[in-house]
Residue frames as a rotation matrix with the C-alpha (Angstrom) as fourth column:
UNK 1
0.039 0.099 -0.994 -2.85
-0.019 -0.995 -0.099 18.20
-0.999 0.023 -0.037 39.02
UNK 2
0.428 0.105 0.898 -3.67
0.902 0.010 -0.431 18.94
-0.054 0.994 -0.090 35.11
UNK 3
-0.610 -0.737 -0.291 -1.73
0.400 -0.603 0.690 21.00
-0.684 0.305 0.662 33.47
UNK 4
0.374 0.567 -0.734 -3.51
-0.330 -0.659 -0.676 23.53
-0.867 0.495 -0.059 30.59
UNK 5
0.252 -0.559 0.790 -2.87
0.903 0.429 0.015 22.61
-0.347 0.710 0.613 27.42
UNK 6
-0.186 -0.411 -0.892 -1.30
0.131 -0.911 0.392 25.04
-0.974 -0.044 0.223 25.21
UNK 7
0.967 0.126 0.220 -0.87
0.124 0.523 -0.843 25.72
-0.221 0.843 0.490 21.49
UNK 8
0.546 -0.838 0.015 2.14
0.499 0.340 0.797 24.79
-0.673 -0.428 0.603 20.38
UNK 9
0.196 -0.485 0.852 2.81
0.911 -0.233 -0.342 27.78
0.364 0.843 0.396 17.89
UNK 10
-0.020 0.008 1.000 1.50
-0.193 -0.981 0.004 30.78
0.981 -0.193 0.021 19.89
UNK 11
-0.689 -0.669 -0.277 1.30
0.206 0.185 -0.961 29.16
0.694 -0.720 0.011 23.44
UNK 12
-0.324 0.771 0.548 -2.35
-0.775 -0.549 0.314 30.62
0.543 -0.323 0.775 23.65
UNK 13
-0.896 0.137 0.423 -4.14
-0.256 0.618 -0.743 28.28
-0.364 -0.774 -0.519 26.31
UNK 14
0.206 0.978 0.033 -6.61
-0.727 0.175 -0.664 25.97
-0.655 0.113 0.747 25.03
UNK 15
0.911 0.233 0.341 -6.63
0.025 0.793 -0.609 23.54
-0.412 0.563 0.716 21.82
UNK 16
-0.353 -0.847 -0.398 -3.25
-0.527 -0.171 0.832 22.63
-0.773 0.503 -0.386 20.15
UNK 17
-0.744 -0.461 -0.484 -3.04
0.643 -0.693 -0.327 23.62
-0.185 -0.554 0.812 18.17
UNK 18
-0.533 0.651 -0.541 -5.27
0.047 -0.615 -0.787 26.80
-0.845 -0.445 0.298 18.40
UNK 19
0.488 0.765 0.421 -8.18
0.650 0.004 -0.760 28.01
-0.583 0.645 -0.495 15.60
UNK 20
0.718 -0.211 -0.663 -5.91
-0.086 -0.972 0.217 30.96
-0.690 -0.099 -0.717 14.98
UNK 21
-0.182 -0.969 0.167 -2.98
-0.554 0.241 0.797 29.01
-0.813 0.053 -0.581 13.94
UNK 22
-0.013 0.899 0.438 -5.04
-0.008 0.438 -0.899 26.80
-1.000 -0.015 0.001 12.59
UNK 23
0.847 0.515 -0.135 -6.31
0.260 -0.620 -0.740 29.22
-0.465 0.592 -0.659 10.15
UNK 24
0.696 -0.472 -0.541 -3.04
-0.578 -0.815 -0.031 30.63
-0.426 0.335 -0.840 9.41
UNK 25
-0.429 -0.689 0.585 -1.28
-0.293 0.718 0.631 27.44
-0.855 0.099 -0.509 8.51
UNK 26
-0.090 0.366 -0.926 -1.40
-0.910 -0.408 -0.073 26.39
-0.404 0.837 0.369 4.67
UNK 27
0.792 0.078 0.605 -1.94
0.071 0.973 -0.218 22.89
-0.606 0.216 0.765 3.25
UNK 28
-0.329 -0.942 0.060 1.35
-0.077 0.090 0.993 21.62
-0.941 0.322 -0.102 1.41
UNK 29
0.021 -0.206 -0.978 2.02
-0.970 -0.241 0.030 21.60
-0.242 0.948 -0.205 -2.12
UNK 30
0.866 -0.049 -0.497 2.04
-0.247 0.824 -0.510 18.40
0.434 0.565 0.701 -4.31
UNK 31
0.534 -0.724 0.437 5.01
-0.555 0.090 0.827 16.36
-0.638 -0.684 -0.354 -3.12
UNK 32
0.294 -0.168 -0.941 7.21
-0.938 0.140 -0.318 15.31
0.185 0.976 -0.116 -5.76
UNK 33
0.900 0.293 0.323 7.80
-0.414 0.809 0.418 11.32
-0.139 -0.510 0.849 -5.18
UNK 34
0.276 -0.945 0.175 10.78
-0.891 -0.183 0.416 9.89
-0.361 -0.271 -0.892 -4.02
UNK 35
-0.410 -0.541 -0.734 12.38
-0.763 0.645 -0.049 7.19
0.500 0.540 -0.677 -5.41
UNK 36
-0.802 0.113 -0.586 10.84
0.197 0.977 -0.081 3.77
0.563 -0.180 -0.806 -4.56
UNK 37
-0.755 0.633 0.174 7.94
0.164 0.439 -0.883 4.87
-0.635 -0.638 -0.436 -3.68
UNK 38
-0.600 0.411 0.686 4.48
0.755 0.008 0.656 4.89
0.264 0.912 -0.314 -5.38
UNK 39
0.434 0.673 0.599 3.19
0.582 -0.717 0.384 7.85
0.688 0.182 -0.702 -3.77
UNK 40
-0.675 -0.571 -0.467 3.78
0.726 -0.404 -0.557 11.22
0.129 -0.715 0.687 -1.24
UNK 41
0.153 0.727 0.669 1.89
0.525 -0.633 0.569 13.40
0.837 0.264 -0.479 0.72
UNK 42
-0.714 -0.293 -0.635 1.97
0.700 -0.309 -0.644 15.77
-0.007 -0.905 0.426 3.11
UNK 43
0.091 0.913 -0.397 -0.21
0.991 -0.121 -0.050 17.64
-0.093 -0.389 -0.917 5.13
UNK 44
0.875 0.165 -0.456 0.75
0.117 -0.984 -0.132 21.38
-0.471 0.062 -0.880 5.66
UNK 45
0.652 -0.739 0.170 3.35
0.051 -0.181 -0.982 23.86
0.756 0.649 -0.081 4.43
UNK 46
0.379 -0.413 -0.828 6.34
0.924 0.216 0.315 23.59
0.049 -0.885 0.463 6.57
UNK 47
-0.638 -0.587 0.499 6.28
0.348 -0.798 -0.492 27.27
0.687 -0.140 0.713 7.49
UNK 48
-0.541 0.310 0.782 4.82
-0.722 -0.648 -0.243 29.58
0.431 -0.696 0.574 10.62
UNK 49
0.223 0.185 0.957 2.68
-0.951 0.257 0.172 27.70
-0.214 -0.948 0.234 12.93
UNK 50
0.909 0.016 -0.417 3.11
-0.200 0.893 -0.402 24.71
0.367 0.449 0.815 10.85
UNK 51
0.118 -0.974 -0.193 6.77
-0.029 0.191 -0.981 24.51
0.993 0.122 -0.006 11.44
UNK 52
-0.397 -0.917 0.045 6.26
-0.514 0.181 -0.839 25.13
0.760 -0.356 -0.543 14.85
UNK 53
0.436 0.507 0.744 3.85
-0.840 0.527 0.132 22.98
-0.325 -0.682 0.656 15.72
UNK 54
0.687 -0.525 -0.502 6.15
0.139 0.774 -0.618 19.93
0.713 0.355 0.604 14.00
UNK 55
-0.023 -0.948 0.317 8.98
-0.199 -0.307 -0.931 21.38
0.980 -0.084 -0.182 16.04
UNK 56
-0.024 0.528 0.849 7.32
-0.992 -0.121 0.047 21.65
0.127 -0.841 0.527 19.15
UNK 57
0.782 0.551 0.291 6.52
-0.580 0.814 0.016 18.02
-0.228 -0.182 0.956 18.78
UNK 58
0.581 -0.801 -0.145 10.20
0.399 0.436 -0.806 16.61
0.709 0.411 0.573 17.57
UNK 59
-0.493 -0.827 -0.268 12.24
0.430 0.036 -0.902 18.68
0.756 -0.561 0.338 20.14
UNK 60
-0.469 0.187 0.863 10.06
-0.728 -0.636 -0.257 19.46
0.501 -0.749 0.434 22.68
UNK 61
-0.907 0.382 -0.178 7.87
0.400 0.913 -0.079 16.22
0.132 -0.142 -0.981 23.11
UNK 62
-0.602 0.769 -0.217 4.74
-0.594 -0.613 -0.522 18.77
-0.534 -0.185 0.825 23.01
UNK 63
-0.960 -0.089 0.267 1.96
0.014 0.933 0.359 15.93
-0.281 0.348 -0.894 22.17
UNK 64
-0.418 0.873 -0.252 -0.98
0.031 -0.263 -0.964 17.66
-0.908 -0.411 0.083 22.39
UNK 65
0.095 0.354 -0.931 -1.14
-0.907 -0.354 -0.227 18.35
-0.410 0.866 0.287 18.36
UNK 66
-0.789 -0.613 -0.043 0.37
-0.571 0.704 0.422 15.05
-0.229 0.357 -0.906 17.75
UNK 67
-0.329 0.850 0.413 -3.58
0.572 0.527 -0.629 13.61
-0.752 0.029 -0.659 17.55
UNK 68
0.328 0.342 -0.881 -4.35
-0.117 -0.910 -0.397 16.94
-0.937 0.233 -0.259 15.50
UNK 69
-0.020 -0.934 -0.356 -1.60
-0.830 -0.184 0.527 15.68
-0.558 0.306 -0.771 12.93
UNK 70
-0.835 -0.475 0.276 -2.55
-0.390 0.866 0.312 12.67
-0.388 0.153 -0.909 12.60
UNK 71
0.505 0.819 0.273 -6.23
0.563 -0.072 -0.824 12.82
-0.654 0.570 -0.497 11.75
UNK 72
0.387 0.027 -0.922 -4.70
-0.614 -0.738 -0.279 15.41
-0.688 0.674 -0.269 9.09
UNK 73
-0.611 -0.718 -0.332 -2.14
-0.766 0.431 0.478 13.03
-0.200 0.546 -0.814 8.05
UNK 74
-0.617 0.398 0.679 -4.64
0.310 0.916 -0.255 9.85
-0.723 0.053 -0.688 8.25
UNK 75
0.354 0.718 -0.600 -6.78
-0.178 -0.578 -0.797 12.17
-0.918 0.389 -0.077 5.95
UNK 76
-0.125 -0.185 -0.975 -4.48
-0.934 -0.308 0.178 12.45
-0.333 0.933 -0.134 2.92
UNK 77
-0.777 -0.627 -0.054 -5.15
-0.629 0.776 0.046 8.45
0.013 0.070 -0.997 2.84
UNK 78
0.235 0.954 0.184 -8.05
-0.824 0.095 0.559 6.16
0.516 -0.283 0.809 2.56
UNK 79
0.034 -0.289 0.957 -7.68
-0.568 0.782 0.256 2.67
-0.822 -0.553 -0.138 4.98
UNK 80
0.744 0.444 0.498 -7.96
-0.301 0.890 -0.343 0.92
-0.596 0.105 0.796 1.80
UNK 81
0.511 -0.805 -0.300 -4.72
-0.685 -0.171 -0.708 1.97
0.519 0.568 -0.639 0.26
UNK 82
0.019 -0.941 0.337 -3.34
-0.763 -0.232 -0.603 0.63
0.646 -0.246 -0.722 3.05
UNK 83
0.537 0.111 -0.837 -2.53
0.396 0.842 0.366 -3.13
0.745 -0.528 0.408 5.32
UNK 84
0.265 -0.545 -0.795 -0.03
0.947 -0.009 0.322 -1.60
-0.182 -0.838 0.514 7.87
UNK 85
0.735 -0.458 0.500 1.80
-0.355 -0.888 -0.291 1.79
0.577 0.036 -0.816 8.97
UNK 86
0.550 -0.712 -0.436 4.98
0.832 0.417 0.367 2.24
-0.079 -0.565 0.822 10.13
UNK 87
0.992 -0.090 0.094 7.53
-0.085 -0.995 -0.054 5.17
0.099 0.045 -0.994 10.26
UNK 88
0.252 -0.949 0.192 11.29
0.183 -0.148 -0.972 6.37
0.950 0.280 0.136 9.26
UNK 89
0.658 0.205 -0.724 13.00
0.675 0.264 0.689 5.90
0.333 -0.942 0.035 12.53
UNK 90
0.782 -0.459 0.421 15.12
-0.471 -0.878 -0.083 8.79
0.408 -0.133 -0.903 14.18
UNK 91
0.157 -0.982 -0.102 18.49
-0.474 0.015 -0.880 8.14
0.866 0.186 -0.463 15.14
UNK 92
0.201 -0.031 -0.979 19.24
0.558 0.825 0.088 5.80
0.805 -0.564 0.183 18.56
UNK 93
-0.573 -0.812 0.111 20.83
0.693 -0.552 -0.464 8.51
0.438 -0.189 0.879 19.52
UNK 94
-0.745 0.552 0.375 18.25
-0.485 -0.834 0.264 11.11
0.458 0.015 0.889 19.37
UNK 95
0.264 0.945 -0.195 15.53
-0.098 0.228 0.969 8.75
0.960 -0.237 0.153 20.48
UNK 96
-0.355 -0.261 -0.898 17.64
0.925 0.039 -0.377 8.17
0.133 -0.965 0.227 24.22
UNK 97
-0.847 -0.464 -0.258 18.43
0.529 -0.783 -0.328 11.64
-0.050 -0.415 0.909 24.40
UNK 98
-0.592 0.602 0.536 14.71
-0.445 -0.798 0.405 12.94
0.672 0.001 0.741 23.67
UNK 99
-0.813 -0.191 0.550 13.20
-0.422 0.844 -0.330 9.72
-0.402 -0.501 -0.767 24.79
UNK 100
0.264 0.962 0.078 10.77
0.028 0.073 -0.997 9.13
-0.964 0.265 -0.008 22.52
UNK 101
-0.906 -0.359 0.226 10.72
0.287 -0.128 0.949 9.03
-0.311 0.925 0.219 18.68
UNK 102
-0.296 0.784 -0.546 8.21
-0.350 -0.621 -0.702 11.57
-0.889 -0.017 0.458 17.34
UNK 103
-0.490 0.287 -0.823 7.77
-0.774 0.292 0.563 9.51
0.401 0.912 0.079 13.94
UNK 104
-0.844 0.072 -0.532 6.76
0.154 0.982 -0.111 6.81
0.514 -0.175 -0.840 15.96
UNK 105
-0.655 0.640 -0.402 4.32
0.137 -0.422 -0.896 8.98
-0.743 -0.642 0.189 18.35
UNK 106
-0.110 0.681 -0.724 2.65
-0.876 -0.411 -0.254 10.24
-0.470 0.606 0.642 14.91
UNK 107
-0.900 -0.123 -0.418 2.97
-0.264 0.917 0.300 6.54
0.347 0.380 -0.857 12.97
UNK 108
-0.729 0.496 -0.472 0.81
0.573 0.819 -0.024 4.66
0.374 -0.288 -0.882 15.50
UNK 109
-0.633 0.572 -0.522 -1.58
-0.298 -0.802 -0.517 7.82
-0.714 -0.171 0.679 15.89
UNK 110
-0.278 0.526 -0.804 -2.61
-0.898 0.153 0.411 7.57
0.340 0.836 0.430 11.88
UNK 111
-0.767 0.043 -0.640 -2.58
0.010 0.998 0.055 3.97
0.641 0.036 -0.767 12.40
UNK 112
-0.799 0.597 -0.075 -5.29
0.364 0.381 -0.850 4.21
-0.479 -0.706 -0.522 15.19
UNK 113
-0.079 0.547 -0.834 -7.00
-0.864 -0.454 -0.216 7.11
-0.496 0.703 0.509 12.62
UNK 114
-0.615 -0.197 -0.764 -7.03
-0.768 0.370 0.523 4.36
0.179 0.908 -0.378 9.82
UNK 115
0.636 0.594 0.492 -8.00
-0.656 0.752 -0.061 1.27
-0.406 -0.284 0.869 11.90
UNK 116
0.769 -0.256 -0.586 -4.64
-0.404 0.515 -0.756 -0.29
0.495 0.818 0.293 11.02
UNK 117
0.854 -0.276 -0.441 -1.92
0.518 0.379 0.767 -1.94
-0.044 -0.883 0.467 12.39
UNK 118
0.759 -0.555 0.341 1.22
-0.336 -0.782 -0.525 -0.31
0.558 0.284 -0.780 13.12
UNK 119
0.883 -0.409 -0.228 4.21
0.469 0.772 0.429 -1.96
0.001 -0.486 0.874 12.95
UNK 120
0.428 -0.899 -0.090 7.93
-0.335 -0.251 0.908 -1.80
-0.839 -0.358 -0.409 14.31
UNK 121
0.975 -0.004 0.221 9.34
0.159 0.707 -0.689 -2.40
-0.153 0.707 0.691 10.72
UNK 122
0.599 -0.709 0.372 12.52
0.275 -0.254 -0.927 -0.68
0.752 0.658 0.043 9.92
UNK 123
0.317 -0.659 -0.682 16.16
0.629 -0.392 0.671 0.19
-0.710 -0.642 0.291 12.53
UNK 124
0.996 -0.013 0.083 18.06
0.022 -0.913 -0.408 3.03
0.081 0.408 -0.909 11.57
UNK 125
0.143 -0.988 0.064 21.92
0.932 0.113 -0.344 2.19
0.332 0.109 0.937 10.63
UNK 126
0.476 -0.504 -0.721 24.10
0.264 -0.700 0.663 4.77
-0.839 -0.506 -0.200 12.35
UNK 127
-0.511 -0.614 0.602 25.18
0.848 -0.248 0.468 8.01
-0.138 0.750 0.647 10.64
UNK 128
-0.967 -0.213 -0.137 24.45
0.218 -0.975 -0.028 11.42
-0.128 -0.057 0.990 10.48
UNK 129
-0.303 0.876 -0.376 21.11
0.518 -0.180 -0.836 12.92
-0.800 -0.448 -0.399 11.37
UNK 130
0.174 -0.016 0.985 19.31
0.836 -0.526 -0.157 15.05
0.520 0.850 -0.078 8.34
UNK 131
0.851 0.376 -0.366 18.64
0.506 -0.773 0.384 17.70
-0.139 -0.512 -0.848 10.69
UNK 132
0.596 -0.630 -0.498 20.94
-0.383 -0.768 0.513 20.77
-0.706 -0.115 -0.699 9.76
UNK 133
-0.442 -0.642 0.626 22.56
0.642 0.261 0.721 18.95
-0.626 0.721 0.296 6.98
UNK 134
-0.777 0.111 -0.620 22.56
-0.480 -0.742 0.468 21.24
-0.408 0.661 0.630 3.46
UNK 135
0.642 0.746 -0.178 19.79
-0.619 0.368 -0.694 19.84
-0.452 0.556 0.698 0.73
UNK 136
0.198 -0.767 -0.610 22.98
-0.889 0.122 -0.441 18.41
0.413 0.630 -0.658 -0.91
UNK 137
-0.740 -0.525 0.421 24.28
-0.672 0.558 -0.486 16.24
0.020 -0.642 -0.766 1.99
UNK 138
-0.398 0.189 0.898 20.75
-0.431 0.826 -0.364 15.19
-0.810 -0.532 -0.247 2.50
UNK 139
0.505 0.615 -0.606 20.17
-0.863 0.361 -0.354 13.54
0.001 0.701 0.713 -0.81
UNK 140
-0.815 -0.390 -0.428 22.47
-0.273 0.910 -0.311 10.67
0.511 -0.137 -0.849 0.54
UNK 141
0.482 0.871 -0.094 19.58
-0.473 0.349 0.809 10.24
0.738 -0.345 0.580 2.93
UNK 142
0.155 -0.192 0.969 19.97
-0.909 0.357 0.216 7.70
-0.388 -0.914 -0.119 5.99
UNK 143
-0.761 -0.244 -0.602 20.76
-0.376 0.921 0.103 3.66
0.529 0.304 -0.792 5.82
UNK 144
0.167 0.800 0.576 17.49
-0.980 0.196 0.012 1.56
-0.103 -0.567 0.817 7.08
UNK 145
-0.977 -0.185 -0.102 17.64
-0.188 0.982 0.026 -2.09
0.095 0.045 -0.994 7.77
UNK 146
0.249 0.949 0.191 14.55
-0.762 0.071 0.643 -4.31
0.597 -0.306 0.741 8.63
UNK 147
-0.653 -0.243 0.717 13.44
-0.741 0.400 -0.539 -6.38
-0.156 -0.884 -0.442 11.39
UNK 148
-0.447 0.464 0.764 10.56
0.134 0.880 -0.456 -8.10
-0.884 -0.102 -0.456 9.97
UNK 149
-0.641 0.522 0.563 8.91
0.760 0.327 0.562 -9.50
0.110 0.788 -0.606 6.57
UNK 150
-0.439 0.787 -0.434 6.31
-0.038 -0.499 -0.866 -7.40
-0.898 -0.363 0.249 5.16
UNK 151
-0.796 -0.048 0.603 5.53
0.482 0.553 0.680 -10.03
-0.367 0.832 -0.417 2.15
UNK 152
-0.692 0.595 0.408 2.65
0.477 -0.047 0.878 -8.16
0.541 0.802 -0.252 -0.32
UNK 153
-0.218 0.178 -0.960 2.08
0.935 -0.243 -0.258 -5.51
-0.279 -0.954 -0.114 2.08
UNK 154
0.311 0.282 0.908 0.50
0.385 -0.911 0.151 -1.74
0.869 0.302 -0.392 1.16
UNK 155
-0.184 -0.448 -0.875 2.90
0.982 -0.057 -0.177 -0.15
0.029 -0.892 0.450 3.70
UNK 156
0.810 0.585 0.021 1.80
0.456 -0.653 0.605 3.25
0.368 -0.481 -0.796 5.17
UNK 157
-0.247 -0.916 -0.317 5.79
0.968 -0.219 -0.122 5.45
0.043 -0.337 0.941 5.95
UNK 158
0.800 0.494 0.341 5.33
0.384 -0.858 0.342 8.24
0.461 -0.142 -0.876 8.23
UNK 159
-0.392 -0.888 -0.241 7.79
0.899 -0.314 -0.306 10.60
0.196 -0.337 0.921 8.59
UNK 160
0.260 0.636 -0.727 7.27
0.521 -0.726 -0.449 14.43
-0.813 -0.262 -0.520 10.20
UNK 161
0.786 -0.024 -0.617 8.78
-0.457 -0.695 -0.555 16.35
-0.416 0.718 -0.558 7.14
UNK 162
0.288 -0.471 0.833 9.61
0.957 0.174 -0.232 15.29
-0.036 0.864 0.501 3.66
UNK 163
0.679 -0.040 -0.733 11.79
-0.423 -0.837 -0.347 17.84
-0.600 0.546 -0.585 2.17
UNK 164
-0.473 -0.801 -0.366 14.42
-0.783 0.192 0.592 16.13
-0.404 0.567 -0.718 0.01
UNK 165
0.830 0.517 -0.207 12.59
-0.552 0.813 -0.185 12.87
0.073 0.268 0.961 0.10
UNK 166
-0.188 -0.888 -0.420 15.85
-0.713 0.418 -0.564 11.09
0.676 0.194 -0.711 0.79
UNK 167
-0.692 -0.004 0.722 14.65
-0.721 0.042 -0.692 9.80
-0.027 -0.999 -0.032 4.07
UNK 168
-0.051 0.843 0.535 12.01
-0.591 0.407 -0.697 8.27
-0.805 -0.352 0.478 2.70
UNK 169
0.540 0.391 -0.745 13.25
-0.808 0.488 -0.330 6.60
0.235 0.781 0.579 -0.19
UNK 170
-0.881 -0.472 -0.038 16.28
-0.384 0.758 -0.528 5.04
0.278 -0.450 -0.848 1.93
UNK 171
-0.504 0.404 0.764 13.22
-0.641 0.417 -0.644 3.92
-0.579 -0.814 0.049 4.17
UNK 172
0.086 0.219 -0.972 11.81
-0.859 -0.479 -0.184 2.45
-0.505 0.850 0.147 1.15
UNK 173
-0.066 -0.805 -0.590 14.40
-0.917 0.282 -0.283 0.71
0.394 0.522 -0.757 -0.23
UNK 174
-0.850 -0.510 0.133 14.55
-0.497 0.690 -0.527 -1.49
0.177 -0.514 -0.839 2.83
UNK 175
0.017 0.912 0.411 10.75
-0.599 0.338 -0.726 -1.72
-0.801 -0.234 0.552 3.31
UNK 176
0.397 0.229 -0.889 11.13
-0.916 0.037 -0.399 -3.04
-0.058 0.973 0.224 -0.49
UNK 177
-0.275 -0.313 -0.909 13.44
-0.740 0.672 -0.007 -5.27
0.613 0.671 -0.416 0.16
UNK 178
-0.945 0.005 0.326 11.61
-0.274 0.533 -0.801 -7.09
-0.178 -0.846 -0.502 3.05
UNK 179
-0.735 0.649 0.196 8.50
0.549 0.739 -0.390 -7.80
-0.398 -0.179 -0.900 1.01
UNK 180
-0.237 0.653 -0.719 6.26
0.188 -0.695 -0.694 -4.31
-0.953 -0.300 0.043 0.13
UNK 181
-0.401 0.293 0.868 4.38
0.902 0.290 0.319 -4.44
-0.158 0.911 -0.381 -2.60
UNK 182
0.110 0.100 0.989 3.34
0.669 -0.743 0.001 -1.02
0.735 0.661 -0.149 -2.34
UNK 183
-0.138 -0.605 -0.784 4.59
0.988 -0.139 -0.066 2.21
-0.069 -0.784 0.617 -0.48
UNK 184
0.494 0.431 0.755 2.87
0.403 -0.883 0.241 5.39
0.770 0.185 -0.610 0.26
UNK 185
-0.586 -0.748 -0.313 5.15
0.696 -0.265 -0.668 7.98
0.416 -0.609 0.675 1.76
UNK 186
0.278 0.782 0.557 3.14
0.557 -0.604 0.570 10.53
0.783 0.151 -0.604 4.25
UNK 187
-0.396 -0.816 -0.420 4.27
0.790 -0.070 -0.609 13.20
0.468 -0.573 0.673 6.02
UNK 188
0.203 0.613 -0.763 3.15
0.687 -0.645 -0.336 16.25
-0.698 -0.456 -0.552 8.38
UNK 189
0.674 0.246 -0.697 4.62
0.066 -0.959 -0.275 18.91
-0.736 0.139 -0.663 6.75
UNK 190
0.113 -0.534 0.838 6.84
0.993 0.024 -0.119 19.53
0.044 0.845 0.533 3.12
UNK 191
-0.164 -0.080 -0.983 8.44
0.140 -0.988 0.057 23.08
-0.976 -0.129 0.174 2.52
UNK 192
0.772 0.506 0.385 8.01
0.369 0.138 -0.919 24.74
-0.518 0.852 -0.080 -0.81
C-alpha cells in the first residue's frame, strides 16, 4: 500500500514540499563564516514553510523534501569545490531515539546531487544538544572527534541550520585537524 505524500509545511497532498510553500519560502541571507572555515551557505530563510519543512524532517523523519533540500543545498556549490561531503553529527542520543540522523539523510543526498563521495568523518563527544539552548550557550558549540584521515581534502559539512555557526566551526576544527585543506560549511536553512 502507498501512502500519499504530503507537504511537509501545509500537509496539502502532493509534492513536498508543495509550489505554494515553495513560493512562499525565502532564500537565506549571506551567512557570516564561522571560524575555521573558508566558506557558508545556506539555502532558505529559516522561517514559515522553511522552518517547517527542516522540522518536519529533524523530528518527524518526514523525507519526502529531504531530496528537495538537497538539490537546493547541492546548488549553492559547484562539484569542483569539492572531493568529499560529510555532515555535523546529532547527538547518539538523539540519533537512537529518532533513529536516524537527519544531517546524515541530507549529507549523502547532496553528495549523490554532486557526484561525490560521502563520508562517515566526524563522532560527536557527548554534551548538550544546541537545540533550545540560548544564542549564548550555543557559541560553546558541540565537541567533534574524527574517525578517519581526510589528508588535502575540499570537505563538503552539512548541517540542517546554521544559526550561531558554532556547530560548524567545532565540526571544523576536528575536520582540520584530521587533514582538510579546505572547508565549505552548507546548510538548509540560516535565520536572519
Amino acid at each position: 500500500m502507498l501512502l500519499a505524500t504530503r507537504c511537509p509545511a501545509c500537509a496539502t497532498v502532493g509534492p513536498a514540499p508543495c509550489a505554494d510553500c515553495v513560493a512562499a519560502m525565502a532564500p537565506s541571507v549571506a551567512v557570516p563564516v564561522p571560524p575555521g572555515l573558508d566558506a557558508c551557505r545556506a539555502l532558505l530563510d529559516y522561517a514559515g514553510p522553511a522552518r517547517q519543512v527542516v522540522a518536519q524532517l529533524k523530528y518527524r523523519n518526514a523525507r519526502a523534501s529531504a531530496s528537495w533540500l538537497a538539490e537546493g543545498i547541492a546548488g549553492l556549490v559547484s562539484a569542483e569545490e569539492v572531493h568529499l561531503v560529510t555532515w555535523a553529527p546529532t547527538t547518539d542520543l538523539r540519533r537512537r531515539s529518532r533513529g536516524f540522523d537527519h544531517a546524515e539523510v541530507l549529507a549523502r543526498r547532496v553528495a549523490a546531487e554532486l557526484g561525490r563521495p560521502c563520508w562517515s568523518v566526524l563522532i560527536r563527544l557527548p554534551g548538550p544538544p544546541q537545540t533550545g539552548r540560548t544564542l549564548l550557550e550555543r557559541r560553546d558549540g558541540p565537541e567533534f572527534g574524527a574517525r578517519r584521515t581526510v589528508r588535502g581534502a575540499s570537505v563538503l559539512l552539512v548541517d540542517d541550520v546554521v544559526t550561531t555557526g558554532a556547530t560548524l566551526a567545532a565540526a571544523a576544527a576536528a575536520l582540520r585537524t584530521v587533514g582538510a585543506a579546505r572547508v565549505i560549511g552548507a546548510a538548509a536553512a540560516h535565520p536572519r
